[in-house]
Steps between C-alpha positions, in 0.01 A plus 500: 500500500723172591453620895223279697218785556162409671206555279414814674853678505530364073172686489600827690876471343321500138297832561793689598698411230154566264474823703821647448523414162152705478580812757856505459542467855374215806164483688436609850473207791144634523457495120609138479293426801214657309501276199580195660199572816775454737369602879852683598780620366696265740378211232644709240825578604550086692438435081765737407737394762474152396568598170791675559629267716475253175692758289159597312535892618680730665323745722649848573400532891329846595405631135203537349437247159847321598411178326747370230490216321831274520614474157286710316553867296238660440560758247199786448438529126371799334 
């Protein structure tokens, strides 16, 4: 990744990537909070903030599944 990540946030920023390249599209805040047996959403999105802040992700504001992962394509294959 070459960005300094907390443990936690590597984790999280791992299963998106693992989760898009599996669904073709990004978890929910409330799916990621799910798997990881985060209390709130809050948690979630201070992780995702941070890691957008660090140039990890960039996070479309008021959509649905608006998770992308900086310099990643994911292509769907057939």
């Amino acid at each position: 990744m070459g960005i300094r990540a907390n443990k936690r946030q590597s984790e999280i920023y791992d299963y998106i990537v693992g989760y898009i390249q599996e669904n073709g599209y990004a978890p929910t805040l409330r799916e990621i909070r799910a798997v990881f047996g985060i209390k709130s959403t809050a948690t979630v999105h201070y992780h995702l903030k941070q890691m957008h802040d660090k140039g990890m992700l960039n996070i479309r504001d008021g959509e649905s599944r608006a998770i992308q992962v900086v310099g990643y394509k994911f292509v769907k294959c057939n």
